[in-house]
C-alpha positions in Angstrom: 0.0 0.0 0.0 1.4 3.2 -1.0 1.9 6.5 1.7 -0.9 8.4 -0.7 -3.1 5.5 0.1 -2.5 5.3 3.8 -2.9 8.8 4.0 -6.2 8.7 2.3 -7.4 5.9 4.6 -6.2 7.4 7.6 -8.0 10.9 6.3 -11.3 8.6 5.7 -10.9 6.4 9.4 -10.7 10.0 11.0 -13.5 11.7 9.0 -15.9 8.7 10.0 -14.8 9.6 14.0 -16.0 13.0 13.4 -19.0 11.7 11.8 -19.8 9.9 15.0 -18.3 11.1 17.9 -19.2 14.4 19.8 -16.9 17.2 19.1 -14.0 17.1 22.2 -15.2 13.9 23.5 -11.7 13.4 25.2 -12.0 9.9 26.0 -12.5 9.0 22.3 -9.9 11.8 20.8 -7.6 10.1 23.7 -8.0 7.3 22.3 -8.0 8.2 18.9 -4.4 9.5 19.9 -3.6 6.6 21.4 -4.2 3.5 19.0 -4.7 5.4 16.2 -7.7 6.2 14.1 -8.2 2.7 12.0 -8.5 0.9 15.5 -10.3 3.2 17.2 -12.6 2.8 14.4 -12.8 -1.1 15.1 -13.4 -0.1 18.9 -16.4 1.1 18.0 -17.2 -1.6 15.3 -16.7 -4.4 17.4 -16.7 -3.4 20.9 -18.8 -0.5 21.4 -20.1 -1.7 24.8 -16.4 -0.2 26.3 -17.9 2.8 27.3 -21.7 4.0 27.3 -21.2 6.5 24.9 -19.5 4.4 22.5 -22.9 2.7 21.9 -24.0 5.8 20.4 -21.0 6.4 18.5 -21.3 3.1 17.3 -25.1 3.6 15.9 -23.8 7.1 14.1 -20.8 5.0 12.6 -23.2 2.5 10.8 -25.1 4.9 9.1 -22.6 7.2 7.5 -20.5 6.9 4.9 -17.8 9.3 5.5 -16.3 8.4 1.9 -19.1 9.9 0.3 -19.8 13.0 2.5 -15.7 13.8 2.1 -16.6 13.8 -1.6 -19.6 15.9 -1.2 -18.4 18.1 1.0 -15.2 18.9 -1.3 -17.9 19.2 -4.0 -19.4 22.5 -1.7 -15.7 23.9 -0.9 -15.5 21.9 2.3 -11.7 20.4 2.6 -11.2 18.3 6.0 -7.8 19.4 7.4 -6.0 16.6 10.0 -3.1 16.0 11.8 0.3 15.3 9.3 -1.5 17.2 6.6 1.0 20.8 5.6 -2.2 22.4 6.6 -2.9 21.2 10.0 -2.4 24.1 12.9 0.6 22.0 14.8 -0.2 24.1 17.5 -3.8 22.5 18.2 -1.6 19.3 19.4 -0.8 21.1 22.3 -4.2 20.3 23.4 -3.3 16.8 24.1 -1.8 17.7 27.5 -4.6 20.3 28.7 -6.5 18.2 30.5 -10.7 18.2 30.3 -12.9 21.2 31.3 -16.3 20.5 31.0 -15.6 16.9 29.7 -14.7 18.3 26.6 -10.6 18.0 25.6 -7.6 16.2 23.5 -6.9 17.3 20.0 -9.4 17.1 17.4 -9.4 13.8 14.9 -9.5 16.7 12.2 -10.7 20.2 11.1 -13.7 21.0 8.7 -12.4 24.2 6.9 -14.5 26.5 4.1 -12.5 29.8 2.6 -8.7 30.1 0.7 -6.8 30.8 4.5 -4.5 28.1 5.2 -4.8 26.6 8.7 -1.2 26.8 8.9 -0.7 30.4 9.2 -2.3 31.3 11.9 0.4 30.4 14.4 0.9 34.1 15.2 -2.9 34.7 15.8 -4.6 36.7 18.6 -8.2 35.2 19.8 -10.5 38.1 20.5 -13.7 37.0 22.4 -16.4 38.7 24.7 -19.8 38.9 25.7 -22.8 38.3 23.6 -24.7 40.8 25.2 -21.8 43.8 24.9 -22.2 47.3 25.4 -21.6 50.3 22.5 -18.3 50.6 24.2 -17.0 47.0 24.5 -17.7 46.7 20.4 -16.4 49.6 19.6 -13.1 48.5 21.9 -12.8 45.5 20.3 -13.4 46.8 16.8 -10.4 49.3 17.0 -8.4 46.9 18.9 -9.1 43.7 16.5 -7.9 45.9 13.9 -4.6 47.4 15.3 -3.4 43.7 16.0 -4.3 43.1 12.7 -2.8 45.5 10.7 0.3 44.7 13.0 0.1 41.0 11.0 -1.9 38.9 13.3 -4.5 37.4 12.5 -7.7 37.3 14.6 -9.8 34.4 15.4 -13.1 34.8 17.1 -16.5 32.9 17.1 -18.8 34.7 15.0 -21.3 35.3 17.7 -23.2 38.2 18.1 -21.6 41.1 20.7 -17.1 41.3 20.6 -17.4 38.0 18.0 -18.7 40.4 15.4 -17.1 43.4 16.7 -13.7 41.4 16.4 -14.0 40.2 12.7 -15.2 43.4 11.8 -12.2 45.0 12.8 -9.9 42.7 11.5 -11.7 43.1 8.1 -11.8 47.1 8.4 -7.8 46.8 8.6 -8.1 44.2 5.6 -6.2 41.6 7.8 -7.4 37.9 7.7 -9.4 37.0 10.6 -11.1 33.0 11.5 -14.4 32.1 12.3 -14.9 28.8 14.9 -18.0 27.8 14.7 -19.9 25.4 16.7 -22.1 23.9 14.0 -20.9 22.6 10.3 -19.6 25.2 8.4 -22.2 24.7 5.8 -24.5 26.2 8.7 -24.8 29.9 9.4 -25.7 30.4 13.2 -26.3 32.8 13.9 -28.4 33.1 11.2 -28.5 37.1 11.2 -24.4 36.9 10.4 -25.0 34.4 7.2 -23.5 37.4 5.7 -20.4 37.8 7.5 -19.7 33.8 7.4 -20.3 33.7 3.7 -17.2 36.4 3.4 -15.2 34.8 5.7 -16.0 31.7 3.7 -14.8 33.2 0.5 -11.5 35.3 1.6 -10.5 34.1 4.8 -11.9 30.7 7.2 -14.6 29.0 8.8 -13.8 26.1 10.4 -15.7 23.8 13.1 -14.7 20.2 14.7 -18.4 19.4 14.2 -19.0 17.9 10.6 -20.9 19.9 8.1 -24.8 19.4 8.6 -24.1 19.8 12.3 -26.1 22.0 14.2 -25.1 24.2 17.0 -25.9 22.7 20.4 -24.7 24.0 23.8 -22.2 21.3 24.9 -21.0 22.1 21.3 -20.0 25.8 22.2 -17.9 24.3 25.0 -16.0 22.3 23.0 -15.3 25.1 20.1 -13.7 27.7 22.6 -11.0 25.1 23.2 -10.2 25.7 19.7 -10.1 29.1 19.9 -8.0 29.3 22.8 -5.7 26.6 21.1 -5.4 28.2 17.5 -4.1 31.2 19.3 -0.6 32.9 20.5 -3.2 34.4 23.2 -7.0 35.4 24.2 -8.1 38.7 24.8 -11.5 39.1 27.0 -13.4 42.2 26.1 -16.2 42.7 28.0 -17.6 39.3 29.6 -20.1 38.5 32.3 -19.5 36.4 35.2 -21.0 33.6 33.2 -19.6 34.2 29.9 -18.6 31.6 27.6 -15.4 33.7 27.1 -14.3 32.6 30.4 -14.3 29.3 29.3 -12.2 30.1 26.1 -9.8 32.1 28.4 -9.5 29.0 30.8 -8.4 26.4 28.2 -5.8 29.5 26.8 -4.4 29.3 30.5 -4.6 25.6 30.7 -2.6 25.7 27.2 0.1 28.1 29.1 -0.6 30.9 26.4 -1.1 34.7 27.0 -4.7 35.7 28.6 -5.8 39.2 28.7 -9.1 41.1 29.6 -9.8 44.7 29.0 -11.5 46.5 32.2 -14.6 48.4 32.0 -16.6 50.1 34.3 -16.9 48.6 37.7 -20.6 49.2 37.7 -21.3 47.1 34.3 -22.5 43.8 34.8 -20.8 43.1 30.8 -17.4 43.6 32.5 -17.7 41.7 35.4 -16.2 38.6 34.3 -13.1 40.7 33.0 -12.4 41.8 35.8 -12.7 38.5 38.1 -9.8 37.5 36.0 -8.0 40.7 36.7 -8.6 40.3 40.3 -7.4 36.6 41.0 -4.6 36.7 38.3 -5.4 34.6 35.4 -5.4 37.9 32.8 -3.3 40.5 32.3 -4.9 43.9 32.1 -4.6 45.5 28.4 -6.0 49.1 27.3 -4.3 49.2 23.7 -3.4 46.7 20.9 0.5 47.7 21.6 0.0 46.1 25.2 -1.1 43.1 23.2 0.9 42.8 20.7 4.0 43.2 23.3 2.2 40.1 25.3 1.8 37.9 22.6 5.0 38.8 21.0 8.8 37.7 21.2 10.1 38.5 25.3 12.4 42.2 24.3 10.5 42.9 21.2 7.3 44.7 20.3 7.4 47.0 23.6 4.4 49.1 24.2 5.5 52.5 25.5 4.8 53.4 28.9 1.8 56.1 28.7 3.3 58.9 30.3 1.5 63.0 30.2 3.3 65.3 28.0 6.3 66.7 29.3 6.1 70.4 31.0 9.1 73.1 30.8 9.0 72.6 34.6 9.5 69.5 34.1 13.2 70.2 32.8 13.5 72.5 35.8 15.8 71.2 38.9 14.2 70.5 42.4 15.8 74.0 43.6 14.4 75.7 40.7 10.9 74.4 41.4 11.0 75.2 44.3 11.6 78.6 43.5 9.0 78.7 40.9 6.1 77.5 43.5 7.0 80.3 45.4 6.5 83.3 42.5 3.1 84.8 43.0 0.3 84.3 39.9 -0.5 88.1 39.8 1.0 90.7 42.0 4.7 90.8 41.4 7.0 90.8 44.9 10.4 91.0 45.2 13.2 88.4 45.1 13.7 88.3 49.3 9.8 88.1 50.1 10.5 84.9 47.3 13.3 83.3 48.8 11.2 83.7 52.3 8.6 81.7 51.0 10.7 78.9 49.2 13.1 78.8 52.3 16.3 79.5 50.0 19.2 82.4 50.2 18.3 85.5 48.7 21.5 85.9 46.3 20.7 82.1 45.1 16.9 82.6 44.4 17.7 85.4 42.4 20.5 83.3 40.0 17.2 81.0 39.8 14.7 83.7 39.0 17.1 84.9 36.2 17.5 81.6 34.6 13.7 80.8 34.5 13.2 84.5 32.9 15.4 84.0 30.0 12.7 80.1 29.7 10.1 82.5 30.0 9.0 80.7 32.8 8.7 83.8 35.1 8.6 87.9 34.6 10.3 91.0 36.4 8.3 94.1 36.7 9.3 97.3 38.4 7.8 95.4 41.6 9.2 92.5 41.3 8.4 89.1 40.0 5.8 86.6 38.9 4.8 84.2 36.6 4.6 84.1 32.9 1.5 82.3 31.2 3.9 79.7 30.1 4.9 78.9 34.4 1.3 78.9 35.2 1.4 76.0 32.7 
């Protein structure tokens, strides 16, 4: 048997998996992993009383053909990216030794993919995720911010809900950078149904990808499953907005399972949208991020990409020494007085307030009037 054919066999064992399996049903991706998909698939043939849910498995298995719908789903633009393809996101593996969160885990048996971006180059992606319900603030943060890290070269990967999801691949499409949809139902499927319109561009000049086989509608344990993904495909997650039971918490818990980058953008302390944000704030698990430089310096190489430290603009008093300011706090706003009732004030010698007074006239800093001195519009400043 030649490597084209075992490849092809191994692409059609792990395709039928899909086809029966739940999506992150870590038991049978661990096993999967484990003997490999051609005897997993006789697991399930032959002994599908192992495990409880393998009886269900089993029933799925022997009604597909997963031949045919690999065929047919080519036929509709649908390619089925798995592990040792060029394609195949190398860093999804890592998933392998995250453990199980809501006995979803392991490392997919494959990826159902629709649009010209190639899986494997989005290494150096940023997931941007958030509440459904957001404020006008939280999509308009993650807009701007989805498309800074974007025009910086990252990609951005999101879910396609309604709320940041939206807000982040329409920023990453504003700054014309390509951007991932993970969906939670076949990617022949628009859900939700109001962004068919969004999915079918992403389809067509970037990606949307789902574990769940085309056909595959989008149930709740489903959603659970995806954000693993999301979390996985991704240098690091940023949290906009989320409530204290948001889904997005569950995408930034695999990233921090996976050891990758998790940040969270704080909002008002009165918002119920932000107060899952800041939970992770609080007990550590996110790093706190106001502008796409602060993420981009997170997610990039340790010395490199440093965000600058936000600092006001600098004052000519600021240039001044200690002595000299001192001086300066001591020079009345309007009514002029002389240099001794000055140097009384500031607590300094007479002969060295006035050296003082002379240099911050020539920096127009203070003026001397036939009374005596006092500040300048530009020391007031």
């Amino acid at each position: 048997m030649s490597t084209g054919n075992r490849a092809d066999e191994d692409r059609i064992a792990r395709a039928a998996i899909s086809l029966a399996i739940e999506p992150g049903d870590w038991r049978a991706l661990g096993l999967t992993r484990e003997l490999g998909p051609q005897q997993f698939l006789d697991v399930l043939r032959h002994q599908p009383e192992a495990r409880p849910e393998f009886g269900a498995a089993a029933a799925r298995l022997a009604e597909t053909d997963a031949e045919r719908v690999l065929e047919r789903s080519a036929s509709r633009g649908i390619r089925f990216v798995v592990p040792g393809d060029d394609e195949w996101p190398r860093q999804l593996d890592d998933l392998a030794r995250a453990g199980v969160l809501h006995e979803r885990g392991g490392v997919p048996v494959g990826l159902w993919a629709r649009g010209p971006l190639r899986l494997d180059t989005v290494g150096e992606s940023v997931a941007v995720v958030g509440a459904r319900s957001s404020t006008t603030d939280g999509d308009q943060i993650g807009s701007d911010l989805s498309a800074s890290i974007g025009a910086a070269g990252r990609p951005v990967i999101s879910g396609a809900a309604f709320g940041i999801d939206y807000a982040a691949h329409r920023g990453a499409l504003s700054a014309d950078a390509p951007t991932v949809a993970v969906i939670a139902c076949g990617v022949d499927r628009a859900y939700p149904v109001a962004h068919r319109q969004l999915l079918a561009h992403l389809a067509e000049r970037h990606a949307v990808i789902s574990e769940a086989p085309p056909g595959s509608a989008p149930f709740r344990i489903r959603f659970l499953a995806r954000n693993r993904l999301i979390a996985g495909l991704s240098r690091g997650t940023l949290v906009v907005e989320a409530a204290i039971r948001s889904g997005a918490l569950n995408t930034a818990s695999w990233a921090e399972r996976l050891n990758r980058v998790v940040m969270a953008t704080p909002g008002l302390v009165s918002s119920a949208a932000s107060e899952g944000t800041h939970q992770l704030i609080r007990r550590g698990s996110a790093t706190l991020v106001t502008s796409a430089a602060e993420v981009l310096e997170l997610v990039g190489v340790a010395g490199q990409d440093l965000a600058p430290e936000p600092r006001a603009p600098d004052r000519p008093r600021d240039r001044l020494s200690v002595r000299a300011r001192q001086v300066l706090d001591a020079v009345p706003v309007a009514t002029p007085v002389p240099a001794d009732s000055i140097a009384r004030v500031a607590g300094l010698g007479v002969e060295d307030v006035r050296r003082l007074l002379s240099g911050m006239a020539e920096a127009d800093l203070v003026e001397r009037l036939p009374t005596g001195w006092r500040l300048t519009a530009e020391g007031r400043g």
